[in-house]
C-alpha positions in Angstrom: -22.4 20.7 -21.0 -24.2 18.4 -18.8 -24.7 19.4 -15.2 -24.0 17.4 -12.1 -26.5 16.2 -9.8 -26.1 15.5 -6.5 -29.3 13.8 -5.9 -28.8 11.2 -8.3 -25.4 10.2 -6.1 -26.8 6.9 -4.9 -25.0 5.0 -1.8 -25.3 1.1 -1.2 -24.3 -1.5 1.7 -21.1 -3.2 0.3 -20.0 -6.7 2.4 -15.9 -7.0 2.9 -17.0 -10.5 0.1 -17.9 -7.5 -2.6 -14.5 -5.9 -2.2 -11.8 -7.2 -4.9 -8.7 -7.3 -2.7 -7.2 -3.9 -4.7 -9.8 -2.1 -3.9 -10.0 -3.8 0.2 -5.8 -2.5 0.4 -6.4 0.7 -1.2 -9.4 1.5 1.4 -6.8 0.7 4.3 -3.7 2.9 2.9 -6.6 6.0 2.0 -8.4 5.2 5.9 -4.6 5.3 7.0 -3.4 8.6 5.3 -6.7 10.0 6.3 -6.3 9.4 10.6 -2.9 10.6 9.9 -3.5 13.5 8.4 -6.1 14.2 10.9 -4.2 13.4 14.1 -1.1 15.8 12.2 -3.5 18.2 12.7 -4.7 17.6 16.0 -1.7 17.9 17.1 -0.6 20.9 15.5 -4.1 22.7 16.4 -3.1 21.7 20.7 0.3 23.7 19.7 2.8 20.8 19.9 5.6 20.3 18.3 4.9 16.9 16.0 8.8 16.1 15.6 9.4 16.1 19.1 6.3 14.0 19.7 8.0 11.3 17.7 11.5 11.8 18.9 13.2 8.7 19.8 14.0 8.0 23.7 17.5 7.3 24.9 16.8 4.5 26.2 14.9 0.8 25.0 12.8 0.6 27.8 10.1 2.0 25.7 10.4 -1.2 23.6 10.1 -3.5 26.5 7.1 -1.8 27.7 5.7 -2.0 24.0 6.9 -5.6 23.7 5.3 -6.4 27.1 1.8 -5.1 25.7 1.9 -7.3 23.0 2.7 -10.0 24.6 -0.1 -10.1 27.4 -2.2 -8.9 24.3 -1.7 -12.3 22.5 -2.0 -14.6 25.4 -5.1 -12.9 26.1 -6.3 -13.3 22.8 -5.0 -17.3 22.6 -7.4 -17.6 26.0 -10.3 -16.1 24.1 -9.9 -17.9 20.9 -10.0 -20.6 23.0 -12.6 -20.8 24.8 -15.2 -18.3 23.6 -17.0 -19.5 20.0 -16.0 -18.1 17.0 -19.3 -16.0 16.1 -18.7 -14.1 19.4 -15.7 -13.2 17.9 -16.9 -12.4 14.3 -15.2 -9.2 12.8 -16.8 -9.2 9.5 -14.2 -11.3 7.5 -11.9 -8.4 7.1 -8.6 -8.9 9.3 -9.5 -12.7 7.2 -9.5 -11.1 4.0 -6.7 -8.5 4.8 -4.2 -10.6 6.0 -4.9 -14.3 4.3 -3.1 -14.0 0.9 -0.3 -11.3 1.8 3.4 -11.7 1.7 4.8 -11.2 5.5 6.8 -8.5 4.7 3.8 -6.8 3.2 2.0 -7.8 6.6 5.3 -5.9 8.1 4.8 -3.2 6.3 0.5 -2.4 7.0 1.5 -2.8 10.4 4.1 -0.3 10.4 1.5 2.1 9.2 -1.4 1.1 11.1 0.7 2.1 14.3 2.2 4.9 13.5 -0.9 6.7 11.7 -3.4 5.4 14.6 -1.3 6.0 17.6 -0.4 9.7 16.2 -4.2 9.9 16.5 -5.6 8.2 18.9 -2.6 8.5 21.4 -0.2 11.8 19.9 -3.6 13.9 19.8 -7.2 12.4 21.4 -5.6 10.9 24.2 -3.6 14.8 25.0 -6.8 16.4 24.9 -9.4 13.3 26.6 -7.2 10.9 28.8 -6.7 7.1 28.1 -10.2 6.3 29.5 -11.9 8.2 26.5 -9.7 7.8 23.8 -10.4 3.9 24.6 -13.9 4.2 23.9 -13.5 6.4 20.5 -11.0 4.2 19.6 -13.3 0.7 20.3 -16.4 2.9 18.7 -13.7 3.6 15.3 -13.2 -0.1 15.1 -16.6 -0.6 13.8 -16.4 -3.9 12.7 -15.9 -4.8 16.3 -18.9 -3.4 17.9 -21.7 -6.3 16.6 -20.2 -8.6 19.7 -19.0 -7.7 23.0 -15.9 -9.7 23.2 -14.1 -8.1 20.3 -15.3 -4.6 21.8 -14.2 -5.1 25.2 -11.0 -6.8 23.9 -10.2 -3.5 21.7 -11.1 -1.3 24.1 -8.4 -3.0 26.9 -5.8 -3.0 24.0 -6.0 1.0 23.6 -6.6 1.7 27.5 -3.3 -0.4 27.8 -1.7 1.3 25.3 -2.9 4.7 26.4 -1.3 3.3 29.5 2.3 2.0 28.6 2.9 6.1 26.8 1.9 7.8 30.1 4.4 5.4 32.2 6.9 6.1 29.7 6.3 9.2 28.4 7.0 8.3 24.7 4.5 7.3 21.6 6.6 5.0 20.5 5.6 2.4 23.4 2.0 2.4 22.0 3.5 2.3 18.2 5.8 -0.9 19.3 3.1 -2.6 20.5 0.2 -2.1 17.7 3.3 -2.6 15.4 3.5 -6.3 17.2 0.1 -7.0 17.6 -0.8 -6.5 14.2 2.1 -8.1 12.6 2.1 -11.6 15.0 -1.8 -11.5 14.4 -1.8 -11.0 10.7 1.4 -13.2 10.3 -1.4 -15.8 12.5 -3.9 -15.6 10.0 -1.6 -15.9 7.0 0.3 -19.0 8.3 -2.8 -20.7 9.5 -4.2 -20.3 5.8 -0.8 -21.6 4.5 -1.3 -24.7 6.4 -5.1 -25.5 5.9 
């Protein structure tokens, strides 16, 4: 039997251009499971109950605080797509690549996980332990992609202090996971309808 090797394990630079679109979805879903498995437990490690961190309030102003979010989010965004250049704003290619061929209700459906798993993260566990101000900058430092321009960065980093925010005033995760849920889905929905029309 031949033995394994570990040095022979060789690692190379891959552009978001190399990646067939299978293998681009199935590195969001496994990136996805992964910071929800991690923020589970988080959470469970801090001693809190994860089914009551997700129970639903009694009342929708938690939506209209989410829906508010997004909102300011995406005129912001419209003013800096605008007026600052598009290489300031370079991401790689990958929301492009992500978002550009799939269905909307497939769009629906990545945003729906994006929030839930990131915000049980970032805002269920991080933000419990390290406050809005420092989960901000983990969570602008995770978005890699992000960091090779300032604008992006600093945009990110607002997004998640605001949505650290909106679940302190209303004491609920679900804010936060209503408003990455919209600003996913309108941006992606952006990218896919603009791609339609050109």
């Amino acid at each position: 039997m031949k033995k394994f090797d570990i040095r022979k394990i060789r690692f190379r630079k891959v552009t978001v251009d190399q990646l067939s679109d299978r293998m681009l979805l199935l590195n969001l879903y496994m990136t996805q499971a992964l910071t929800f498995i991690i923020g589970l437990i988080v959470v469970l490690l801090q001693g809190r109950n994860v089914i009551r961190l997700f129970e639903l309030p009694r009342t929708w102003e938690f939506a209209l605080w989410g829906g508010g979010l997004a909102i300011a989010v995406m005129i912001v965004n419209l003013g800096i797509s605008r007026f600052v250049p598009d290489e300031a704003q370079d991401d790689g290619g990958i929301n492009e690549r992500m978002f550009r061929g799939r269905p909307i209700w497939h769009i629906a459906i990545l945003s729906f996980i994006i929030g839930i798993c990131e915000e049980l993260l970032f805002r269920g566990a991080v933000q419990h332990a390290f406050g809005a101000y420092w989960t901000s900058i983990l969570f602008a430092a995770i978005h890699v992609r992000y960091l090779r321009h300032w604008v992006p960065t600093g945009l990110v980093f607002s997004i998640s202090y605001g949505l650290g925010w909106t679940m302190t005033h209303t004491g609920t995760i679900w804010t936060p996971i209503v408003a990455h849920f919209l600003i996913d889905f309108v941006m992606g929905s952006i990218i896919r309808l603009r791609r339609e029309k050109a």
